[in-house]
Phi, psi and omega in degrees: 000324191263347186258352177278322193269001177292321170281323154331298197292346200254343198256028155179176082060057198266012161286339194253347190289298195261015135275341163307307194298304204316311193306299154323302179320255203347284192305317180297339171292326179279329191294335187236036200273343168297352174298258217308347172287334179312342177244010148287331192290312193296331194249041118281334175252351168040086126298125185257143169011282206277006177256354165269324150291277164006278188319293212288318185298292166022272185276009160287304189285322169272341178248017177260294246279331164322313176320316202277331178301304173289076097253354166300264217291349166286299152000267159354279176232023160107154189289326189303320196294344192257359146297312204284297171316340155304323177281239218339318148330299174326319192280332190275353185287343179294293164287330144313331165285340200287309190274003187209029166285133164199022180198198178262330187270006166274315177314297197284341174263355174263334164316320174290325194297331205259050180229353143306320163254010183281329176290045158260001195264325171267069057231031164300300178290335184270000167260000139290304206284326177284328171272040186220173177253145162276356171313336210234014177314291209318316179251351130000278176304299203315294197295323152300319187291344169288018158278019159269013180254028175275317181293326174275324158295313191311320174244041112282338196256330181296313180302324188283319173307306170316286198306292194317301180243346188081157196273001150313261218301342167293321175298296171333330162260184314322330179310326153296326194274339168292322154305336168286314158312308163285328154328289198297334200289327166263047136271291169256003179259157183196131159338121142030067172328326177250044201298154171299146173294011138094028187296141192293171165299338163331295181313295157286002171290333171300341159324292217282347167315330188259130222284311192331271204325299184293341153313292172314319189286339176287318150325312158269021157276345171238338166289290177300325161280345164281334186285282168338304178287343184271325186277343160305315212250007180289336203274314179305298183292327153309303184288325149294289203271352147250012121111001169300186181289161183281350166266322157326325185276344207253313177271344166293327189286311184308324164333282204279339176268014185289347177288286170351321182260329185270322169315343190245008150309288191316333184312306202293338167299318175270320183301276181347261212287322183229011155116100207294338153287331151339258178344293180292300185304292191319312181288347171299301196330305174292344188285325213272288196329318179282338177266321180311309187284346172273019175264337188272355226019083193309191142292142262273309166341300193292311184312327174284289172330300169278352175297281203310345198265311193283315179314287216295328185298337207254347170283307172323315175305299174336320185288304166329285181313314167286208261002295178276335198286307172306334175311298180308299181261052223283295219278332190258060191268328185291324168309282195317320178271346167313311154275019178250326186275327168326302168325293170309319163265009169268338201271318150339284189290345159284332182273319168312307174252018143261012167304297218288321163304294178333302216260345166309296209291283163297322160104050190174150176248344172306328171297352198259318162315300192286347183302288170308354172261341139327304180304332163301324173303305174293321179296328161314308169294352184259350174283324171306311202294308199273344183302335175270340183295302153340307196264351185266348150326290184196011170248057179330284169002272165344343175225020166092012178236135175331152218245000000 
């Protein structure tokens, strides 16, 4: 472990490794920021259930379907530069919220806008991931993919502003630290040395031809789509169904996903050394126990404890899945993520808006839990299926042989 990480430090970009992460961090604070804001909105706007899923999935679901065009067009004419133009994109759904919310349908169209910064995950890792060897993906990946701790300042940090300034004026101070962020990121990030050749869309419809790519998206539609809808849609779920307070709810959520976020250097770290497939079966197992049991909705002590339990296995997982994808995918990785994180954020945008159908319809959130622990369960069954196919192919990694 100490002699992987030594070499580490030495094998690739570490300016462009912490403006990727910083860029990611930002945008993922802004992309989901309708979570922890949701029940200032619902209860200024006398919002019903699914009219509160619906706001929070809303930019989850627009900014996954985003990833594979920005992760193409990164590709192209480079990742730094479609970043940069993204945060400068970023700034006007900030400013329509602070000066020009004023409905629901105002709600929905600064939700589309804010789907500018959900595409930043195709190409924060692959403007990383090209300045490194592949001996070093796993963790890589991990470590730009901790800019999923974005979900936890947004809800720590968007309820105390809302109080402070309300929640228009919360859009409105984010707008700084997304301008310090675009400073710092055209600063210390540079482009690839060995950037892609820049291949037509031609090129990659072949990609979508291929079962691998869909596979991986499926596997990160419940890791990454269970970490995103649960950290969205928690601030909301807590402040209904125990009845805390609305910055309470904010800090339980920051609670339970801070494992989640912070967790999936490591994921990618355990994929390295003992295999990504390893890895994704155990953590499925346990995420099906733990949903099964928030399916019953313990009490607040318990809930937390398995939310926080559920996060961190699904950040890990997260790590995991980019583990294997550059193994598969070297030369298309900005596509592949692209579509893997599309995928991956629909899985979001269903669980975000099947809290709020669950609890519309049925009078409960519990049916929206055990739903997800099926879909883990289903993922188990297709890692049986594929796994030997897998290691006589290209997942070397898996039986101990260099990569």
């Amino acid at each position: 472990m100490k002699k992987h990480l030594e070499e580490f430090r030495s094998a690739g970009h570490g300016g462009t490794l912490i403006g990727a992460l910083i860029y990611f961090t930002l945008s993922m604070a802004v992309w989901v920021m309708f979570g922890p804001l949701g029940a200032y909105i619902a209860e200024d706007l006398k919002l019903a259930p699914t009219e509160k899923g619906l706001l929070i999935a809303l930019p989850i679901l627009c900014g996954s379907l985003l990833r594979m065009p920005v992760g193409i067009l990164g590709d192209r004419i480079g990742a730094k530069k479609v970043g940069t133009i993204g945060l400068v994109l970023t700034l006007v759904p900030l400013l329509v919220g602070w000066l020009g919310a004023a409905s629901y349908g105002s709600l929905i169209v600064i939700g589309l806008m804010l789907s500018v910064a959900g595409a930043s995950f195709a190409l924060a890792l692959p403007l990383a991931s090209r300045c490194y060897p592949a001996r070093h993906q796993g963790l890589v990946m991990g470590i730009v993919g901790a800019g999923n701790c974005g979900t936890v300042l947004a809800a720590l940090l968007a309820p105390r502003l809302a109080e402070w300034v309300g929640w228009r004026g919360a859009f409105g101070l984010m707008i700084l630290p997304l301008l310090s962020t675009l400073a710092l990121f055209s600063m210390i990030a540079k482009e690839p040395p060995q950037p892609s050749a820049g291949q037509g869309v031609t090129s990659y419809a072949k990609i979508l031809r291929q079962a691998d790519s869909w596979w991986f998206s499926l596997f990160y539609m419940v890791t990454f789509g269970g970490f995103v809808g649960l950290a969205s849609f928690l601030p909301v779920f807590f402040y209904d169904e125990y009845g805390v307070g609305k910055v309470t709810a904010g800090n339980l959520t920051a609670l339970c996903v801070f494992g989640g976020s912070f967790l999936r250097p490591v994921g990618g770290l355990l994929a390295d050394r003992h295999g990504g497939i390893r890895v994704l079966m155990a953590l499925y197992g346990i995420v099906i126990a733990a949903m099964l049991l928030m399916s019953r909705l313990p009490p607040l002590p318990w809930a937390i404890a398995e939310l926080f339990l559920v996060v961190s296995l699904l950040g890990i997982g997260n790590g995991a899945v980019f583990q294997l994808v550059p193994q598969r995918f070297q030369k298309e990785i900005g596509a592949v993520t692209g579509l893997v994180g599309a995928v991956g954020g629909v899985g979001g945008f269903l669980l975000s808006f099947g809290f709020g159908l669950s609890k519309e319809l049925l009078g409960t959130y519990g049916i929206a839990f055990a739903s997800f622990a099926l879909a883990a369960a289903s993922c188990i069954g297709l890692l049986v299926y594929l796994q030997a196919d897998w290691r006589r192919q290209w997942a070397r990694q898996e039986v101990g042989m260099s990569v």
